[in-house]
ZAMARGU-4260 file (C-alpha; in steps of 0.2 Angstrom, whole numbers, plus 5000, padded with zeros to 4 digits):
<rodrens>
0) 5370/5637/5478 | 5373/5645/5462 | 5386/5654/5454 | 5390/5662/5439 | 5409/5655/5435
5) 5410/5639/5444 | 5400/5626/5448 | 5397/5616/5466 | 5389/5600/5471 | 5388/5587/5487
10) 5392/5571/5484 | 5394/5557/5495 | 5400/5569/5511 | 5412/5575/5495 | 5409/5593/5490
15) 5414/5597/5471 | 5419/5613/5468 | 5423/5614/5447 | 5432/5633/5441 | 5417/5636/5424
20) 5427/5648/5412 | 5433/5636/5401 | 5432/5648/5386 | 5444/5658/5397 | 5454/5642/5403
25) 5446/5647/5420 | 5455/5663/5421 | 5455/5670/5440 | 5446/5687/5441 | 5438/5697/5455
30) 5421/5688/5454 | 5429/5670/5453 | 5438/5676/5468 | 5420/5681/5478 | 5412/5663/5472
35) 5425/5654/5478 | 5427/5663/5495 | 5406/5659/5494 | 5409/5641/5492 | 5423/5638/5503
40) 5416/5646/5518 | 5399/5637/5514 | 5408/5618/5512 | 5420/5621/5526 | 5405/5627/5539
45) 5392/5612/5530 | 5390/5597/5541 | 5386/5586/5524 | 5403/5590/5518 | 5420/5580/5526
50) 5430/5581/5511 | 5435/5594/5498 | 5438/5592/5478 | 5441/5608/5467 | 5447/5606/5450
55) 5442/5614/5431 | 5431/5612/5417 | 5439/5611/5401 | 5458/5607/5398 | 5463/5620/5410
60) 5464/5618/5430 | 5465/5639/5431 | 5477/5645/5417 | 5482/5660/5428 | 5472/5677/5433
65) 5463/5687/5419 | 5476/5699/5411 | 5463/5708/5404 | 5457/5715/5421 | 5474/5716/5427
70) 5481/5725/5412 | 5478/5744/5420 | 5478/5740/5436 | 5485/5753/5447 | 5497/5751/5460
75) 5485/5754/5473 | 5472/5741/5463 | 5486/5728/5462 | 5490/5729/5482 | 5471/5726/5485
80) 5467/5713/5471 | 5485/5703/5478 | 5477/5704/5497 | 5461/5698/5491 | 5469/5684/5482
85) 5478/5679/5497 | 5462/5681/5508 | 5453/5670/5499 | 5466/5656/5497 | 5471/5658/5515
90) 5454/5655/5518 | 5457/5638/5506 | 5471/5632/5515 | 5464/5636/5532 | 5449/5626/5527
95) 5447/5615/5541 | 5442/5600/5532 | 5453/5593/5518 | 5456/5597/5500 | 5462/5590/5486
100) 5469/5598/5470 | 5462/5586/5455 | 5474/5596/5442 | 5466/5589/5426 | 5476/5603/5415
105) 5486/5620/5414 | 5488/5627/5431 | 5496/5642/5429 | 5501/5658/5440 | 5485/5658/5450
110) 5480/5640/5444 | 5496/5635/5453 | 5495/5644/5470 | 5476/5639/5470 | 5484/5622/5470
115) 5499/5627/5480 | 5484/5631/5492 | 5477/5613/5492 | 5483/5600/5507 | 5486/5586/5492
120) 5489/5589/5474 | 5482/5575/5461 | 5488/5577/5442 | 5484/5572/5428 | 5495/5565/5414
125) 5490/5580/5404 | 5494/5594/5417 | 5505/5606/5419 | 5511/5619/5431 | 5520/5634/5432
130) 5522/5653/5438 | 5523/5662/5424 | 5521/5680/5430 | 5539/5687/5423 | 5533/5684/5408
135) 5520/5697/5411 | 5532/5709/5422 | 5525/5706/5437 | 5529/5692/5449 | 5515/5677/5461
140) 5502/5688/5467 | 5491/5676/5476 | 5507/5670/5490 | 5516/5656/5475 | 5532/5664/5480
145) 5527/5656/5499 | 5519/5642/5495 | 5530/5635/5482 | 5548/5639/5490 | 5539/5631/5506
150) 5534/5613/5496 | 5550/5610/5485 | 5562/5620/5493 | 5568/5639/5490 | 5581/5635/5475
155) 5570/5624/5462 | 5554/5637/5465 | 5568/5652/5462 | 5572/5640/5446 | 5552/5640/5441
160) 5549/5659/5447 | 5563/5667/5440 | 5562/5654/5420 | 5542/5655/5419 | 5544/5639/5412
165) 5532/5626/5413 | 5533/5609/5420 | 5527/5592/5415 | 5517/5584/5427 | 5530/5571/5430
170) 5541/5583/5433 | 5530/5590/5446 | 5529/5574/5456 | 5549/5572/5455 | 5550/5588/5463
175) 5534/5585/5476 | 5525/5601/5469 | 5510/5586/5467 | 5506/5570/5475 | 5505/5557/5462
180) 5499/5558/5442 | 5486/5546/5435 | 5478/5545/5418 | 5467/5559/5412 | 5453/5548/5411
185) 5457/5541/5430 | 5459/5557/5436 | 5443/5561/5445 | 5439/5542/5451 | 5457/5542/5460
190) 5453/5558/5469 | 5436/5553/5474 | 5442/5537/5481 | 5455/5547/5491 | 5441/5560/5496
195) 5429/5546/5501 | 5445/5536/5510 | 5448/5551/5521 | 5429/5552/5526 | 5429/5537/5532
200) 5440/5542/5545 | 5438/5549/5561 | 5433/5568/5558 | 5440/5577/5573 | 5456/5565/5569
205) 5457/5573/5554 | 5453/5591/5556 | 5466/5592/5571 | 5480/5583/5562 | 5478/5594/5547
210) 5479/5610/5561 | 5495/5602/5569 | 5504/5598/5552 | 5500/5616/5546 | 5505/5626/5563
215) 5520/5618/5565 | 5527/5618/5549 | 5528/5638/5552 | 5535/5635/5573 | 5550/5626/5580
220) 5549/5608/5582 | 5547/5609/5599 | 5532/5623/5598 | 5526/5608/5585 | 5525/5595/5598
225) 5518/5603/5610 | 5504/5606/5596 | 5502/5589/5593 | 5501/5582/5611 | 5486/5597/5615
230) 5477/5592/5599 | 5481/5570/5603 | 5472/5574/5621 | 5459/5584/5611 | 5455/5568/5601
235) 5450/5559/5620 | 5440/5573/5625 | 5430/5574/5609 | 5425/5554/5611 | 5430/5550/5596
240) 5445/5541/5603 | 5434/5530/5612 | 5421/5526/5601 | 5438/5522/5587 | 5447/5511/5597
245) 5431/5503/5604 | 5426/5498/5586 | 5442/5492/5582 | 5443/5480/5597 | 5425/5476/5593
250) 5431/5472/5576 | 5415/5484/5569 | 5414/5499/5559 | 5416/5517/5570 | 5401/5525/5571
255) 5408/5544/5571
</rodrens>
């Protein structure tokens, strides 16, 4: 597939996806927005692909939307470019399969809630994240005020919201806004190993705990629950359960 503002790639069941604006810092625009919709549904829907990896070219993750286009926006052109921003990183999160966040610089404004969209969150060293929309006069666009107040808790992303500060990237770990930080030179190597550790897993395993995780964090426990016992059975009926617990007494490799 090609694209104009980022670039994806297969690898080993991994599918790449790399935001290619680097004289912009990967700035987010309309078009980025289309590409990456492109991309996603192509990975999510590509048998070839059990894992995803999205990160930036440059020394920028995504260093926010482009002010430029935003600048004269009208009310009516913010609402729609805000919903189509959320479309397309709903569609991210929804993503059946995966993704990981390899955050290899500034993430910031839409470069944070792209990686708020992501199911785990790698930094680098050099990394930083933040929502610095006030700054600007306007306020997360793209579902941050959701996202972030969901994952570290409604006072500290008030604290980042509210400030615009930035924070360090082990800062961000402290506060569970990322998973873990590693060398900028380690950076894509650790995710890759993560992303092909997770393929070697039972796929439907996967894809239904990811489901359950993500529905019930939005339902009662109870609702949760039942989740998780329809999508357990769901793993018998699929035959995947079978064929993992066979290999493991057969002390073999699953053949999924």
């Amino acid at each position: 597939m090609e694209f104009k503002n980022i670039i994806v790639e297969i690898k080993e069941k991994v599918g790449m996806v790399k935001m290619n604006r680097p004289d912009a810092l990967n700035a987010l625009n309309s078009e980025t927005l289309k590409e990456l919709s492109k991309a996603f549904s192509h990975l999510g829907e590509s048998n070839e692909v059990s894992v995803i990896i999205i990160t930036g070219e440059g020394k920028a993750f995504m260093a926010g939307a482009d002010i430029a286009e935003m600048k004269d926006m009208s009310e009516d052109q913010a609402r729609e470019f805000s919903k189509s921003g959320q479309k397309v990183f709903d569609l991210i999160a929804r993503t059946e399969k995966p993704v990981i966040a390899a955050v290899n610089g500034f993430a910031l404004g839409g470069g944070c809630e792209l990686v708020l969209a992501c199911d785990i969150r790698i930094a680098s060293e050099k990394a930083r994240l933040g929502q610095p929309e006030v700054n600007l006069g306007v306020i997360p666009g793209f579902a941050g005020t959701q996202r972030l107040s969901r994952l570290v808790g409604a006072a500290k992303a008030k604290e980042m919201i509210f400030t615009g500060d930035m924070v360090d990237a082990q800062t961000a770990h402290s506060i569970g806004l990322v998973n873990q930080v590693v060398p900028a030179d380690q950076l894509m190597n650790v995710c890759m190993k993560l992303a092909n550790k997770i393929a070697s897993k039972g796929p439907v395993a996967i894809k239904l705990a990811k489901r359950v995780i993500d529905q019930g964090i939005e339902a009662s426990f109870e609702i949760g629950s039942a989740g998780e016992t329809r999508d357990f059975a769901e793993c018998f009926a699929s035959g995947q359960a079978k064929e993992g617990m066979s290999a493991f007494l057969e002390k073999r490799k699953p053949n999924w």
